[in-house]
C-alpha positions as CSV (number, residue, x, y, z in Angstrom):
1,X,-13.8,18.7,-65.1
2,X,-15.5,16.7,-62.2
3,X,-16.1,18.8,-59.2
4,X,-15.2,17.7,-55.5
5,X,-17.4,15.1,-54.0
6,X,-19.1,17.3,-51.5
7,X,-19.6,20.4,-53.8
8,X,-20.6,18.3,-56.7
9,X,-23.9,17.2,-54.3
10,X,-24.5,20.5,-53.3
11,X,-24.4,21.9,-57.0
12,X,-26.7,19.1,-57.7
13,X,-29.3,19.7,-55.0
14,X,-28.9,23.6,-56.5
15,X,-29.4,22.2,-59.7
16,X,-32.5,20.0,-58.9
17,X,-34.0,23.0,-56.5
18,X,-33.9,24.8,-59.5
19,X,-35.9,22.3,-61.6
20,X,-38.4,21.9,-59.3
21,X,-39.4,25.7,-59.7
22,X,-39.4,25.0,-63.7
23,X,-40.7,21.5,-64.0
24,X,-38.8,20.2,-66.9
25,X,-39.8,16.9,-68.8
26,X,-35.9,16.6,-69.6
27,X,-32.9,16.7,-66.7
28,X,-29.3,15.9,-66.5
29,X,-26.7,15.4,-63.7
30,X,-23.8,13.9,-66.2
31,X,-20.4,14.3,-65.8
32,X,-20.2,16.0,-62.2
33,X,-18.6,13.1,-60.3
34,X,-21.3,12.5,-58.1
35,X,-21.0,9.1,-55.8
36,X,-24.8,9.7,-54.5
37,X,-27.4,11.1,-55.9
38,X,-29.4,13.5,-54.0
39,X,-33.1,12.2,-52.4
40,X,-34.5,15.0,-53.9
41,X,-34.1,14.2,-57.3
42,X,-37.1,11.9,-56.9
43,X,-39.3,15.0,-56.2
44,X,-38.8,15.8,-60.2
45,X,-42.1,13.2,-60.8
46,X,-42.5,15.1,-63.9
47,X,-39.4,13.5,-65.6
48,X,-39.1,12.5,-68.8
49,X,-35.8,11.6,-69.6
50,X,-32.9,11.6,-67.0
51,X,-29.5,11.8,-67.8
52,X,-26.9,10.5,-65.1
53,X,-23.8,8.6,-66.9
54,X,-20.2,9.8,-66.5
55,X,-20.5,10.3,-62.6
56,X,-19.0,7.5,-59.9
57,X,-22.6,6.4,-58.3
58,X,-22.3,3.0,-56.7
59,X,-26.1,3.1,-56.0
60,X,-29.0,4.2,-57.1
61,X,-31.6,5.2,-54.3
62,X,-34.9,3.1,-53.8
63,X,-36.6,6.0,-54.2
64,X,-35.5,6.1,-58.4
65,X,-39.0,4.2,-58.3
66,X,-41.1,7.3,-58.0
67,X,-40.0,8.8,-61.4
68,X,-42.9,7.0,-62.5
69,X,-43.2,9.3,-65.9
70,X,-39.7,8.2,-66.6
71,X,-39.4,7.1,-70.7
72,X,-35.6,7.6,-70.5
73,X,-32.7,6.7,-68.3
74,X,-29.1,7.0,-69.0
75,X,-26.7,5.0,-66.4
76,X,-23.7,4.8,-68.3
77,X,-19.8,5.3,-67.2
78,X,-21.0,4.5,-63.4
79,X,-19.6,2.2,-61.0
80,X,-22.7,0.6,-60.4
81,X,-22.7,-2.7,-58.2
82,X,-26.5,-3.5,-58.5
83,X,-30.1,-2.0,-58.6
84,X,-33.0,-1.5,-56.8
85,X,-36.1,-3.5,-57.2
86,X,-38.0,0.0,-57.4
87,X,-36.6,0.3,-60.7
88,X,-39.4,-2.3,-61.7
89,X,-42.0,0.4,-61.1
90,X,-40.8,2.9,-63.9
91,X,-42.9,1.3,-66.4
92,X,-43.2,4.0,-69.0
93,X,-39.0,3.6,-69.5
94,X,-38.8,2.9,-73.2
95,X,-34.9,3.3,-72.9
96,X,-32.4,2.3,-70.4
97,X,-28.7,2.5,-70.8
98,X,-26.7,0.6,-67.7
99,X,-23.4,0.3,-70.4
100,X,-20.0,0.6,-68.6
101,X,-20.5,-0.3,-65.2
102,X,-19.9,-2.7,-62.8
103,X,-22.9,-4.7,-62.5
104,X,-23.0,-8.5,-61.1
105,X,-26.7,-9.2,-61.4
106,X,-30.1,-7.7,-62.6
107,X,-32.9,-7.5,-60.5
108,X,-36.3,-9.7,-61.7
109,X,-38.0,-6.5,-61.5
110,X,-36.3,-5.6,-64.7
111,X,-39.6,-7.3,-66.5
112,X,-41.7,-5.1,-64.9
113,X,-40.7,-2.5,-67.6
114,X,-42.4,-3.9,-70.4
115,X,-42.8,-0.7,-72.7
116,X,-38.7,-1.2,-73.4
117,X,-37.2,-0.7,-76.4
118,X,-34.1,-0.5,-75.9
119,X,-31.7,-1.9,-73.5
120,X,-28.2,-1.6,-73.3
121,X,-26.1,-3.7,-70.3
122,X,-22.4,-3.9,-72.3
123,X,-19.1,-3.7,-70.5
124,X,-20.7,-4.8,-66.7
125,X,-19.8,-7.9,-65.3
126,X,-22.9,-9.8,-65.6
127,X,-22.7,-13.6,-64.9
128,X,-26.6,-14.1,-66.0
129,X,-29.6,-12.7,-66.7
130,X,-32.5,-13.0,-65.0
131,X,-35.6,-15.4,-66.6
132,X,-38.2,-12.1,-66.5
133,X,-36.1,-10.7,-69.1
134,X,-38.4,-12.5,-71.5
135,X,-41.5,-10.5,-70.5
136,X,-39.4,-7.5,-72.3
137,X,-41.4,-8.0,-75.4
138,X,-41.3,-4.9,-76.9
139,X,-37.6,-4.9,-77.4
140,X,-36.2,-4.3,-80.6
141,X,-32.6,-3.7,-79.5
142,X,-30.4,-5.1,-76.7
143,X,-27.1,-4.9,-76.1
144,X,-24.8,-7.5,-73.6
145,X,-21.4,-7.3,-75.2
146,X,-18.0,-7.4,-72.9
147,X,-20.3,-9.4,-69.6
148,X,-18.8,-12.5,-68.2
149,X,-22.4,-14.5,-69.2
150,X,-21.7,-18.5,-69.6
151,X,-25.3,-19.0,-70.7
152,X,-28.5,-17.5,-72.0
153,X,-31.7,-17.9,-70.1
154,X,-34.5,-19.9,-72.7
155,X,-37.1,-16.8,-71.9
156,X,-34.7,-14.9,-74.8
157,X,-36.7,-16.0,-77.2
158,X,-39.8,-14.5,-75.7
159,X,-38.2,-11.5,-77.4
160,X,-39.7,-11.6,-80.8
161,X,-39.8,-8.2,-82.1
162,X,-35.6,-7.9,-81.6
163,X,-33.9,-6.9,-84.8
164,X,-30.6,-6.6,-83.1
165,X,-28.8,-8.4,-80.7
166,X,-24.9,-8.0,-79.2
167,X,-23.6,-10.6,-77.2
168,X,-20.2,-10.5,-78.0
169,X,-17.0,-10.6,-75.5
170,X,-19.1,-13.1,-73.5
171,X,-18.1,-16.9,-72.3
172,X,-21.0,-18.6,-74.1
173,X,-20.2,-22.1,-75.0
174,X,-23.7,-22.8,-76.5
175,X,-26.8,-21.0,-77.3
176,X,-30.6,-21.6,-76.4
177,X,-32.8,-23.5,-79.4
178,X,-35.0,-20.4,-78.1
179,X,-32.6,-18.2,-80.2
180,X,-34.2,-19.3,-83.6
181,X,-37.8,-17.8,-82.5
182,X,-36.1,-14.4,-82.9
183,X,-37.2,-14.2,-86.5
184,X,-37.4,-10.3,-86.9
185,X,-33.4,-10.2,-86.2
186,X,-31.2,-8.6,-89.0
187,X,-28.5,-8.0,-87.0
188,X,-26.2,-11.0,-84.2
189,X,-23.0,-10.2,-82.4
190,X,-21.7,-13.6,-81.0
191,X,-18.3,-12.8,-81.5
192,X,-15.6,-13.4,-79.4
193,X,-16.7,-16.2,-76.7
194,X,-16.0,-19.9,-76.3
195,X,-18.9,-21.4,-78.8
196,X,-18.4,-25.1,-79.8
197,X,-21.4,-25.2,-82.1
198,X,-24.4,-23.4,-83.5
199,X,-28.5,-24.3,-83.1
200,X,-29.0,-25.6,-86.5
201,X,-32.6,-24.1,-85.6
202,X,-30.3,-20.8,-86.3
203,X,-31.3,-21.0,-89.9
204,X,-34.8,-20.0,-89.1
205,X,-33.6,-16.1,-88.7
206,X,-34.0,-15.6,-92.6
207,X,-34.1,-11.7,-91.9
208,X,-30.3,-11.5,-90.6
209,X,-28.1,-9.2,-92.6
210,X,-25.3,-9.4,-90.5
211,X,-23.8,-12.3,-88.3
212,X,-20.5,-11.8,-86.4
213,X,-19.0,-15.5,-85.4
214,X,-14.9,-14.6,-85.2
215,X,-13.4,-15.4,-82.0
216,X,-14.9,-18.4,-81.7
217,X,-11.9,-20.9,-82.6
218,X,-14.0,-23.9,-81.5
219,X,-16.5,-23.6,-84.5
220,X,-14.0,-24.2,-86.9
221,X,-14.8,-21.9,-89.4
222,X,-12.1,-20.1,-91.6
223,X,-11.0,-16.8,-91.2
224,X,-12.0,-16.0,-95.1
225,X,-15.9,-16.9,-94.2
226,X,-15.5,-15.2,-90.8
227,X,-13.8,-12.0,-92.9
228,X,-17.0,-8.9,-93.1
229,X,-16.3,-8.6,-96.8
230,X,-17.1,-12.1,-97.6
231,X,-20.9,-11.0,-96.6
232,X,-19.7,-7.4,-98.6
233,X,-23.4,-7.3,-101.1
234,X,-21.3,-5.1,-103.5
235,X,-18.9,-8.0,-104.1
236,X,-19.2,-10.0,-107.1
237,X,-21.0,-13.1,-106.7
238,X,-21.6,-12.7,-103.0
239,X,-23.2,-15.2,-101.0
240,X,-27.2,-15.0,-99.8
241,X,-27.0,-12.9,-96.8
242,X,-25.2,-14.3,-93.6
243,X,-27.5,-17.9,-94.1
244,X,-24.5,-18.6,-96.2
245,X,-21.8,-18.8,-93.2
246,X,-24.9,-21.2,-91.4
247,X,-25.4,-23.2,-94.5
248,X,-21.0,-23.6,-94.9
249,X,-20.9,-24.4,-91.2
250,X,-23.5,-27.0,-90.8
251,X,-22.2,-28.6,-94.4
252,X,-18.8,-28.5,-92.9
253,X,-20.0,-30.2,-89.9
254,X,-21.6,-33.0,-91.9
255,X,-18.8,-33.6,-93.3
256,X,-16.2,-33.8,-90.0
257,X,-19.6,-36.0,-88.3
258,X,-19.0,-38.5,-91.4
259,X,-15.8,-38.7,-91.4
260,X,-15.6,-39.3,-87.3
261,X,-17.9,-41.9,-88.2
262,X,-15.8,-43.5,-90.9
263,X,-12.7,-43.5,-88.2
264,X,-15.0,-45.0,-85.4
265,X,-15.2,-47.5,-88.0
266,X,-11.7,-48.2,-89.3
267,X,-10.6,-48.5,-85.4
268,X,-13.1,-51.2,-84.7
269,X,-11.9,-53.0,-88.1
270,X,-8.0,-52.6,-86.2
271,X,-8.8,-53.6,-82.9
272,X,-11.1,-57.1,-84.8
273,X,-7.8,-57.3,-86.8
274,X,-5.8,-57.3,-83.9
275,X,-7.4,-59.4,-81.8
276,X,-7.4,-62.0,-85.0
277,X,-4.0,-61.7,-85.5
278,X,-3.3,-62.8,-81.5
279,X,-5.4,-66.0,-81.7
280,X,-4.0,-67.1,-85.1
281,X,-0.6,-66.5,-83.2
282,X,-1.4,-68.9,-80.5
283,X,-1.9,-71.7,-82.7
């Protein structure tokens, strides 16, 4: 159970006076309900791997930046707002987990960490992401789900070694053609937001074993292809790997794009038709 505000920061400084005595690579201030964190904690230079999620911290101090040792940072169930550019100089961080909380923005800093491997920014309220997020190349897994994005920035596909990307519960209408450069992905969440159509450069990620496209009424695509088992390998007969719910949907498109034609065409005949059948009338 969460202690008081007040003794909450005074069992934390206890906590992190302590540490300093035993230098630990690995420390944790989870769960006490803490709305600050102490400026001390940045005297634990040592630090490894941090653990802070499940408090109520609105902020994190400028001085985070001197945890410069840093290969882990957990952030989750917070009510952070935003972050300090001094998170750019923790450039050993190979995981950072910001999941569940309030966020509006990330700083450009962010692309200063460029040992990350993981990143995980679901369930915030991002409205973009910043362009530096494509110096991130060593990413192999980020997360983005339940944000309020509308768009991706083009750098994403600066992102090459990503085998697994969540952007579900999003308001994406379209994606970047960047997307298709993400060739080591086996794994897409794009569930869930307002998609009208797809990159047909899509079909370029030949490594994807699982696509996730439902919730996206605007693509047109039936709820049998959009069903998990339809991509179930133990099936009989199953289709080739999630390519198949690409190949139906762009074959499906060809087919609405020719027949829009064909009606473009037939109205044209009408109106000619028309218009013939008002001069013939005037004679």
């Amino acid at each position: 159970m969460p202690l008081g505000n007040d003794e909450a920061y005074r069992e934390a400084e206890r906590k992190i006076e302590a540490a300093l005595r035993l230098v630990p690579d690995v420390f944790s201030l989870g769960g006490m309900g803490l709305t600050e964190l102490p400026e001390s904690l940045c005297e634990l230079t040592q630090l490894e791997v941090l653990h802070v999620s499940h408090n109520r911290l609105t902020a994190l101090p400028e001085t985070l930046g001197k945890l410069t040792h840093l290969q882990v940072l957990h952030l989750s169930d917070n009510q952070l707002t935003s972050l300090p550019e001094s998170l750019g100089k923790l450039t050993q961080l190979q995981k950072l987990d910001l999941c569940h909380n309030q966020l509006t923005s990330l700083p450009e800093s962010l692309g200063e960490l460029t040992r990350l491997q993981e990143l995980y920014l679901s369930n915030n309220q991002l409205t973009s992401l910043p362009e530096s997020l494509g110096k991130l190349t060593r990413l192999d897994r980020l997360t983005i789900s339940s944000n309020q994005l509308t768009s991706l920035p083009e750098s994403l596909g600066k992102l090459t070694r990503l085998d697994g990307l969540a952007i579900s519960s999003n308001q994406l209408t379209s994606l970047p053609e960047s997307l298709c450069e993400l060739t080591q992905l086996e794994v897409l969440h794009l569930s869930d937001n307002q998609l009208t159509s797809l990159p047909e450069s899509l079909r370029k990620l030949t490594r994807l074993q699982e696509l996730y496209l439902d919730g996206n009424p605007a693509l047109g695509l039936p709820e049998e292809v959009l069903d998990p088992a339809w991509l179930d390998s133990t099936r009989a007969n199953p289709p080739a790997k999630p390519l198949a719910i690409l190949d139906y949907y762009f074959r499906m498109r060809g087919q609405l794009t020719e027949l829009l034609a064909r009606l473009r065409a037939a109205e044209a005949q009408a109106r000619l038709l028309r218009t013939q059948i008002k001069s013939l009338k005037r004679l």
